[in-house]
N, C-alpha and C positions, 0 to 999 in steps of 0.2 A: 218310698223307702230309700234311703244311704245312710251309709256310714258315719257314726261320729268319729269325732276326733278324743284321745284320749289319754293318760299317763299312767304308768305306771302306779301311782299313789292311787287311780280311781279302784284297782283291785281291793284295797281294802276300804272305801267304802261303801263296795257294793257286799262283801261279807258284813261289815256294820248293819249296814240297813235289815238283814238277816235277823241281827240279833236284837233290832230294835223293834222289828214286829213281832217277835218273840215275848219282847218285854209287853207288848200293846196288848195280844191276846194269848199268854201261856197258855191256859187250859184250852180255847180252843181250837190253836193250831197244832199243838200236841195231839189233841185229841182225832182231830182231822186226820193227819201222819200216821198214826196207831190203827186209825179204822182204813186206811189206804194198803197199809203193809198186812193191815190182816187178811182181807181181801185179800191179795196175791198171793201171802200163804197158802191160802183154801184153793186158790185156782192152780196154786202150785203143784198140790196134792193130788189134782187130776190125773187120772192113770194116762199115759202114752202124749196126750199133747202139752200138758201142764205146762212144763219150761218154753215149749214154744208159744203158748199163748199168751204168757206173762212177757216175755222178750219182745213178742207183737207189739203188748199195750204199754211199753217203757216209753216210748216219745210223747203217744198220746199224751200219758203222765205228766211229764216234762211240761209240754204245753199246758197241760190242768195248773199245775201249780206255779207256772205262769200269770193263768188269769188268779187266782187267789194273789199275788202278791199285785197283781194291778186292783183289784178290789179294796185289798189292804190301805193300798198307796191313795185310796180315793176316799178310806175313813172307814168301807165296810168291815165289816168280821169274817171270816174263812169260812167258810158254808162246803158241803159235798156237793153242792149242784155247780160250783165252781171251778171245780177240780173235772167234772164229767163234761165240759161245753165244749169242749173239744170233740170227744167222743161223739157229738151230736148234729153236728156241724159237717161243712163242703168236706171238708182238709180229709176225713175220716179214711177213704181208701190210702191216701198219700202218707198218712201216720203211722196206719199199720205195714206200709211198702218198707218204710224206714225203719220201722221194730223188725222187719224179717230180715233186713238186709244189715242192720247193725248186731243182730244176733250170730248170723252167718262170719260177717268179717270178725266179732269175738271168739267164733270159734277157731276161725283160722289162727288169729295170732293165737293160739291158746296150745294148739295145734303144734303152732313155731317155738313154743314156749317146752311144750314136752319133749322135742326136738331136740335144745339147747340144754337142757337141763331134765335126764330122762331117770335122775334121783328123785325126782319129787313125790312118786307113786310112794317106793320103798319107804321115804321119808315118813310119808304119814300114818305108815303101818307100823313103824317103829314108835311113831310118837303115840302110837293107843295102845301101844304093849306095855302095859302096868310093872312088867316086870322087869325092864330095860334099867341096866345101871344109872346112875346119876351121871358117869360122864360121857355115858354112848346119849342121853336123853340131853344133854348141853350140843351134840355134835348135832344130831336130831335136829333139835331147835334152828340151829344157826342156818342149818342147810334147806328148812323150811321157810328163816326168812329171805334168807337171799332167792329160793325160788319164786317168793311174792314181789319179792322187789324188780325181778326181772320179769315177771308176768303183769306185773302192772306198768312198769316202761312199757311192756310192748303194746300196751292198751290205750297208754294216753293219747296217742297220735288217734286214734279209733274215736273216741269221747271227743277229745276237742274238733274233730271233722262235725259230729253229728249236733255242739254241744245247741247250734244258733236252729237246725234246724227243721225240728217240728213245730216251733213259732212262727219262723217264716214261713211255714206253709198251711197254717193257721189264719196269719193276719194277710198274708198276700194272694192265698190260694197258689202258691206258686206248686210246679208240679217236683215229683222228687228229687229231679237232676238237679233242677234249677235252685231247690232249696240246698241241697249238700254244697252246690258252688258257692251260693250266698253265705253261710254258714264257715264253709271253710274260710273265703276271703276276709270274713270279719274276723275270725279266731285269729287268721294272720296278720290283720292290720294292728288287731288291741293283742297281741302275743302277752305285750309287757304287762299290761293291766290284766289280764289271766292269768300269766303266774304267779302274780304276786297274791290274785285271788285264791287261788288254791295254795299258795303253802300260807296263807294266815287264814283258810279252812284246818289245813294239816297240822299249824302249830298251834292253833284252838285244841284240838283233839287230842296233841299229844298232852298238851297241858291241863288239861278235865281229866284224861287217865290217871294223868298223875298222882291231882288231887284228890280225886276219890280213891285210889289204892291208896294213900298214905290216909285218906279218912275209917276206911274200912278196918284199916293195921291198928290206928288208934284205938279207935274206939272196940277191936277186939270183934268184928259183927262175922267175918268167916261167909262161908255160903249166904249167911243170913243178908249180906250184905249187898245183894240181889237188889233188896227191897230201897235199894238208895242208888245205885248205879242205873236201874232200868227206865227211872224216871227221866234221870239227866241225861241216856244216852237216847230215848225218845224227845226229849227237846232238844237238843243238840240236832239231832239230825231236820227237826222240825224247822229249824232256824236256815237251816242248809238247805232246803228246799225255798224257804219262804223266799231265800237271796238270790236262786236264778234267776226270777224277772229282776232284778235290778242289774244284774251281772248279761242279760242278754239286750235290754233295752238302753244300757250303757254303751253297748254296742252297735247297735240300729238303731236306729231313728224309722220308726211303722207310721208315724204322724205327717209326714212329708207327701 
């Protein structure tokens, strides 16, 4: 295992390669993604441990959809039993250490976040009061995004520590310290080529919003218009999963 070497420009083609096995198997990386999120929904719903057991199996995940884009990358089609081999495998105690202990630090900064910003409770009761003027509901709004925008700063440091490793400790067996060090160090060597990866994830996103509200206005479809946003925001994210192993093995070199 080391480090590649890498630039800035490879951030967007490790989001490419995302959207290009999207184009290879739409319906069943879609359909893959949809039967993943439902799952966690339903374990979501579990009374009392639910959110912690979902938070557990988030790296596992990671690494599942991992090996489906190295599957991909080898010509196969996205399978559920690809997404699970992690789950089945050495790494399995070290995955779930990482899901309990990146759950923990999200609370915390979360913690830091109501801290900084301890409008955001009141915010979101004002934002479901139906009866709230139009311009207490624009102050609403604003003060709900600035509380995301500051809740998700305090998060990124958190995701790019963890982003390299449940794969490292998948393909190395390595143990949990040893994976968040490896992990951190790559996120720090490739910075450039990470964020250029995520804001051409974020300016994908903002620009499919776009289009599809000015599709929805057009053609007049209102709620109905459900039935055309769901599909694209289920590939969309399909494409975003399929791109982490290009965006983590652009990073590491496991062949070495």
């Amino acid at each position: 295992m080391k480090l590649r070497q890498t630039t800035p420009r490879d951030g967007l083609r490790w989001m490419l390669a995302g959207v290009s096995r999207l184009r290879a198997a739409p319906m069943a990386l879609t359909g893959l993604f949809a039967a993943a999120m439902f799952t966690l929904s339903l374990l979501l719903g579990l009374p009392g441990l639910g959110g912690l057991l979902v938070a557990a199996l988030m790296p596992a995940l990671t690494a599942g959809w991992h090996e489906v884009g190295r599957a991909m990358q080898s010509g196969e089609m996205p399978r559920l039993t690809q997404l699970l081999v992690p789950l089945r495998g050495p790494a399995r105690p070290t995955l779930l250490g990482l899901g309990l202990l990146h759950a923990f630090g999200a609370w915390m900064l979360l913690a830091l976040g109501d801290l900084l910003d301890p409008g955001m409770a009141e915010a979101w009761e004002a934002f479901h009061d139906s009866e709230a003027a139009s311009d207490a509901m624009l102050a609403t709004v604003a003060t709900l995004q600035q509380g995301m925008v500051l809740r998700a700063a305090l998060l990124i440091p958190l995701v790019l520590l963890f982003w390299h490793a449940p794969v490292v400790a998948t393909r190395t067996q390595a143990g949990l310290a040893k994976s968040l060090f490896v992990s951190a160090t790559a996120t720090l060597r490739h910075l450039g080529a990470m964020v250029v990866y995520g804001l051409c994830w974020i300016g994908a996103d903002l620009l499919l919003s776009a289009v599809l509200a000015a599709l929805v206005t057009l053609l007049g479809l209102g709620p109905a218009g459900m039935v055309l946003v769901m599909p694209a925001a289920l590939m969309f994210s399909a494409a975003f999963y399929a791109s982490l192993q290009a965006s983590i093995d652009g990073c590491i070199d496991f062949e070495d």
